[in-house]
FISEDREN-898099 format. One line per 5 residues: number of its first residue (from 1); their letters; for each residue x, y, z of C-alpha. Coordinates in steps of 0.05 Angstrom, whole numbers. Layout:
REM residues N
NUM> A> X:Y:Z | ... $
//
This chain:
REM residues 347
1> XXXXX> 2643:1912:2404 | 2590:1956:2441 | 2612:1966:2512 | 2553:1938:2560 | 2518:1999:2598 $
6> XXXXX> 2532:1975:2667 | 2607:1975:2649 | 2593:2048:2624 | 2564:2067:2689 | 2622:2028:2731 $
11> XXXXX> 2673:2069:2688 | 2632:2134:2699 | 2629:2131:2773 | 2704:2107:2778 | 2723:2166:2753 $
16> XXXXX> 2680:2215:2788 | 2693:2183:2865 | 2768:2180:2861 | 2773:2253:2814 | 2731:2293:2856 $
21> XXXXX> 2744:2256:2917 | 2810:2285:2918 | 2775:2347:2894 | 2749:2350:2962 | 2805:2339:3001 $
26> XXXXX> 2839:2400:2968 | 2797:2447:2965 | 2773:2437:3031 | 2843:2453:3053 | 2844:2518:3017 $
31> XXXXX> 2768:2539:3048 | 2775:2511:3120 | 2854:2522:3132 | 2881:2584:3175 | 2933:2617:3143 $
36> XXXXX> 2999:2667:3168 | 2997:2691:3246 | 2932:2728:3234 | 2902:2665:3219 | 2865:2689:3159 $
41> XXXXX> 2823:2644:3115 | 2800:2649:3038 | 2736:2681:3021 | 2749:2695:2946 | 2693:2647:2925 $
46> XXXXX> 2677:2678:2848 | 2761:2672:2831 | 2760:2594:2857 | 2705:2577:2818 | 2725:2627:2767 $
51> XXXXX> 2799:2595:2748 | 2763:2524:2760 | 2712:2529:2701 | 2766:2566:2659 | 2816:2511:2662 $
56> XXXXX> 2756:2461:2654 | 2732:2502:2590 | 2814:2500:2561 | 2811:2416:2573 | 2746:2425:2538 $
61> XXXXX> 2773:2467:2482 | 2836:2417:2473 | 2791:2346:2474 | 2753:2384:2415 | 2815:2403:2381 $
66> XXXXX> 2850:2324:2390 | 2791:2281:2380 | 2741:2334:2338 | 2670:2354:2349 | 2607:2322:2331 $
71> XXXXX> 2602:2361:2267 | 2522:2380:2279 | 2481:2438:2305 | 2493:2456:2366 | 2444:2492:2419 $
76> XXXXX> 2503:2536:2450 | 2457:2584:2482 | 2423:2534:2521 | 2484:2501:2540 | 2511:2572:2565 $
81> XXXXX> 2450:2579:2604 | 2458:2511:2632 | 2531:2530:2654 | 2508:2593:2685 | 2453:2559:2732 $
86> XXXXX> 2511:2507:2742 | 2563:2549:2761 | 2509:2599:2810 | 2493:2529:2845 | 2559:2515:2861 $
91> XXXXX> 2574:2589:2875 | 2512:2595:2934 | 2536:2530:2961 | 2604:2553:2978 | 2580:2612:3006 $
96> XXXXX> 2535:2577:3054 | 2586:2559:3088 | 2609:2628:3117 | 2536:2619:3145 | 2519:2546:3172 $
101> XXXXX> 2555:2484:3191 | 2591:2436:3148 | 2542:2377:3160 | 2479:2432:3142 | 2506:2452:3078 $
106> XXXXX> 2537:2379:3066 | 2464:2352:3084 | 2422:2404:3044 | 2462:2389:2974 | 2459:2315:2989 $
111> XXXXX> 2388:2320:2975 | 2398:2349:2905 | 2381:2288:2868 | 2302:2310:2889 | 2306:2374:2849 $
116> XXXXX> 2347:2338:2793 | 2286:2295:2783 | 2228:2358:2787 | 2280:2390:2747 | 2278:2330:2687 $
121> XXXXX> 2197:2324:2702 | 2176:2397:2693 | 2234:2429:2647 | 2247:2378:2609 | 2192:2335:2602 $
126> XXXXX> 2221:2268:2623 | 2189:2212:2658 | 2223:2162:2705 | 2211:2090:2716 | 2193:2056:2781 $
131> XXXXX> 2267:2037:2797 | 2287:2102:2787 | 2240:2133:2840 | 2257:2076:2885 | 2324:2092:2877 $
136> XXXXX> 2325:2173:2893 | 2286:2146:2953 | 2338:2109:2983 | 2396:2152:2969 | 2375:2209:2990 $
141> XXXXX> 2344:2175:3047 | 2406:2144:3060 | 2445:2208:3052 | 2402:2245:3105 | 2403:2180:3158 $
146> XXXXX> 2487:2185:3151 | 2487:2266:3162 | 2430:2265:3218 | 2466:2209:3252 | 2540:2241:3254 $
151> XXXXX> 2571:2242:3318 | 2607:2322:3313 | 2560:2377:3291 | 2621:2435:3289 | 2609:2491:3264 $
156> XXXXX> 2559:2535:3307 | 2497:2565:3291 | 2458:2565:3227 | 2438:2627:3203 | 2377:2645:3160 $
161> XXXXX> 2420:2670:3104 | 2449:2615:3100 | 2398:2563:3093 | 2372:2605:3041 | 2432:2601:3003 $
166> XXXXX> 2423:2520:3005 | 2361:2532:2988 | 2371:2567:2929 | 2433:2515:2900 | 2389:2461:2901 $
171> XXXXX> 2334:2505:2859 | 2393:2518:2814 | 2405:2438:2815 | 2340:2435:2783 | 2343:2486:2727 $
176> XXXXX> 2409:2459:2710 | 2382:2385:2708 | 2320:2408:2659 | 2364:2446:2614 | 2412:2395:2603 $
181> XXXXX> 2351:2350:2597 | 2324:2408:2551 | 2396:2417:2506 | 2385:2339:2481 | 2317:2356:2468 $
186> XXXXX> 2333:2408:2431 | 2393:2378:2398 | 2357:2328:2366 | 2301:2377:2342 | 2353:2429:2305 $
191> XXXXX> 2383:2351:2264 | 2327:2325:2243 | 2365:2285:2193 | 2406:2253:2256 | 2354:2236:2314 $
196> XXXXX> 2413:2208:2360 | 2453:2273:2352 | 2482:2297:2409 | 2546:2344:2427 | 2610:2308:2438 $
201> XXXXX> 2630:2311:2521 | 2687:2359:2505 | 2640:2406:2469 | 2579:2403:2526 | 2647:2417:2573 $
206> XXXXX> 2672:2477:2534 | 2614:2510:2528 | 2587:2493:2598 | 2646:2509:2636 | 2666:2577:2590 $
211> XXXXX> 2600:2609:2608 | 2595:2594:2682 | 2687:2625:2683 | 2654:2687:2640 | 2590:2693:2690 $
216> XXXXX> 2645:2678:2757 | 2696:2731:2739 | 2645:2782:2717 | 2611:2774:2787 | 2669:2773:2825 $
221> XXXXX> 2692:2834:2792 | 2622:2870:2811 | 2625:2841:2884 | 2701:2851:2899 | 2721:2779:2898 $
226> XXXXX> 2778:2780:2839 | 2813:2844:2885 | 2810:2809:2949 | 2815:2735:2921 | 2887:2757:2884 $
231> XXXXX> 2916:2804:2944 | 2903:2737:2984 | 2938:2689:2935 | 3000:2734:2931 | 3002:2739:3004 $
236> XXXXX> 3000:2665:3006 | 3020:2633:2947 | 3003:2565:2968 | 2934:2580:2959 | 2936:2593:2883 $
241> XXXXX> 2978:2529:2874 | 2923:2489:2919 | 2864:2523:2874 | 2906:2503:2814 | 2920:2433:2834 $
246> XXXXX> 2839:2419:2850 | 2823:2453:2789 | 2852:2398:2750 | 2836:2342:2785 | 2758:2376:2773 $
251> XXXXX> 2780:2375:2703 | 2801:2306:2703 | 2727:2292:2735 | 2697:2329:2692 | 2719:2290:2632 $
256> XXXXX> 2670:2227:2670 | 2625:2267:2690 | 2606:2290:2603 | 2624:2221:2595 | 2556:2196:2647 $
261> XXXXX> 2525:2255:2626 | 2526:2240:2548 | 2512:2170:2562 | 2463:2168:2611 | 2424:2230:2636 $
266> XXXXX> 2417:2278:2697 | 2397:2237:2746 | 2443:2191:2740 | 2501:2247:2750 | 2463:2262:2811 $
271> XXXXX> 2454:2196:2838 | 2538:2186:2826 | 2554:2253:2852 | 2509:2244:2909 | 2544:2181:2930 $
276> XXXXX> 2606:2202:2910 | 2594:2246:2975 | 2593:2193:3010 | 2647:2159:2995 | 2696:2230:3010 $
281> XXXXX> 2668:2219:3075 | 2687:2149:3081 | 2755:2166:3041 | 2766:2217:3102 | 2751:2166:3155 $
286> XXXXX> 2814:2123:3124 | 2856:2177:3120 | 2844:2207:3187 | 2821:2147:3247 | 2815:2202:3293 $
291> XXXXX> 2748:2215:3247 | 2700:2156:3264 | 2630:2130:3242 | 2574:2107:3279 | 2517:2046:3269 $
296> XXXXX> 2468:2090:3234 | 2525:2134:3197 | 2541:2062:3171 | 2471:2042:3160 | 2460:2109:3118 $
301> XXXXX> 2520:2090:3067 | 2493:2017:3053 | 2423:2054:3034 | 2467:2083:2983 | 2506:2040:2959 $
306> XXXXX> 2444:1999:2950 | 2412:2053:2912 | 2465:2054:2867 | 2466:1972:2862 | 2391:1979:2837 $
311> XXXXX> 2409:2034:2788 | 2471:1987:2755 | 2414:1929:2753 | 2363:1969:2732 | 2401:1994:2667 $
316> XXXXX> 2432:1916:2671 | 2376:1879:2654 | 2337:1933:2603 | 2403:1936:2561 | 2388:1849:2555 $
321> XXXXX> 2316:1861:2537 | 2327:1910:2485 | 2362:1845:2433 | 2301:1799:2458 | 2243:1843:2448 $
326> XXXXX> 2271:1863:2373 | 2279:1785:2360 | 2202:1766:2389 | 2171:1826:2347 | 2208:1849:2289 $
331> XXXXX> 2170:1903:2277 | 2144:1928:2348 | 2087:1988:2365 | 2122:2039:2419 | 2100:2006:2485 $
336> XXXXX> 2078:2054:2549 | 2114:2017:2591 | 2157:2034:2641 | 2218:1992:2600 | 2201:2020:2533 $
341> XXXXX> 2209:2095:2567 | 2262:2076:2597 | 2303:2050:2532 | 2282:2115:2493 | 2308:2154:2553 $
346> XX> 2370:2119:2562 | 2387:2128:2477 $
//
């Protein structure tokens, strides 16, 4: 029995909020806590993200090995590239931190699911339906209305640099959303025998996530981070344990996030990433009362959650049309409408 594409996307974004929602909480310790009498904090960005992709690509390498790959052509290099642009987005987002506030950088990637589209429009050739733009609208609307409307704006000034930095993730958002766009394309062009073929989620993670560790530690070699990033760990051990620790629980998030990935498509890992945001920031409001929200902040995360609602409904009520429209016509023309798109896209 085919599992209903709603319940696909519920089991998706389950995954994702409470995996990398913990994800958060963890690695924010090991970026925002002061550490020994001097009070010094981590900096090694490249070795983090370095020994998170590599124990990502291993969980990659062992789902292939338990529950075998998809046994067709695979693009690898454009995969790679994909996990290169992936991994430099994350990379120039953590780094804007040493340079603006929280709520800038936090507010600047929010908006990511606005390149994701461009990304799938002008990379990869996609087009979206009506619900879908409606959607991105009021998330990242919604996003923006809960950051704007935050009560504590710590963190001093904002440099240049730094909104550069942002800047530059979310251009990396969109390269990475139109070559994963452009890897299915592609995939389906090199098995032309097999025009559903796609890579299994543990290959798309092996590959994906080996590139961007290969790209992270040859970087951080050339800027200094592996040197510093170790010297810090062995001073304080309970740094490499906490980078450890939120490695796997990415890993364990990872495994939904291929899963919504090689179900859906890019935009609608943004839109659950996006909002998974959100709900880390509600998460930290329950686990620390001293943190509070206002009117609007609330205001902001029922635009979202709404957003997502439509989304669910959207992909809802086309999976109930698709049985209908093959019993009225049996043997139909390919339709320009927006649900006929929409079903080829969603396949």
């Amino acid at each position: 029995m085919k599992i209903p594409r709603s319940v696909e996307l519920l089991i998706g974004c389950g995954g994702i909020f409470f995996s990398f929602s913990y994800f958060a909480v963890l690695q924010e310790d090991v970026y925002k806590k002061k550490y020994g009498e001097e009070e010094e904090r981590f900096s090694a960005t490249l070795l983090a993200i370095g020994i998170e992709r590599g124990i990502n690509a291993l969980i990659g390498l062992l789902g292939i090995g338990l529950f075998g790959g998809s046994g067709i052509k695979i693009p690898i290099m454009d995969i790679f590239n994909s996990g290169i642009s992936q991994m430099l987005a994350m990379a120039t987002s953590n780094e804007a931190l040493r340079y603006v506030s929280f709520p800038t950088q936090v507010l600047g990637k929010s908006c990511k699911m606005v390149p994701t589209m461009a990304g799938g429009i002008i990379i990869g050739g996609k087009k979206y339906s009506f619900a879908e733009y409606v959607q991105v609208i009021m998330v990242t609307v919604g996003v923006c209305v809960f950051n704007f409307a935050g009560k504590s704006k710590k963190g001093g000034a904002d440099s240049s640099y730094g909104l550069m930095l942002i800047g530059g993730s979310l251009l990396l958002d969109m390269v990475t959303s139109g070559m994963q766009d452009k890897v299915k394309a592609k995939t389906k062009v090199i098995n032309p025998s097999q025009p559903k073929a796609k890579p299994t989620q543990y290959e798309s993670m092996f590959y994906t996530n080996l590139s961007g560790c290969l790209i992270a530690f040859l970087l951080g070699v050339l800027k200094g981070d592996l040197a510093t990033g170790v010297a810090f760990c062995l001073k304080y051990p309970e740094v490499m344990t906490a980078i450890l620790v939120y490695s796997l629980a990415s890993a364990v998030g990872q495994n939904f996030i291929y899963y919504t990935l090689t179900a859906f498509d890019p935009l609608v890992l943004s839109t659950v990433t996006t909002t998974r945001k959100i709900f880390s920031t509600v998460y930290s409001v329950v686990r620390d009362p001293s943190n509070s929200l206002n009117q609007m902040q609330w205001s902001g995360c029922g635009l979202v959650f709404l957003g997502l609602l439509i989304d669910v409904a959207d992909k809802f009520f086309n999976q109930k049309a698709k049985p209908k429209e093959k019993a009225d016509a049996p043997a139909p023309a390919p339709a320009e409408g927006g649900k006929s798109k929409r079903s080829k896209k969603a396949d």
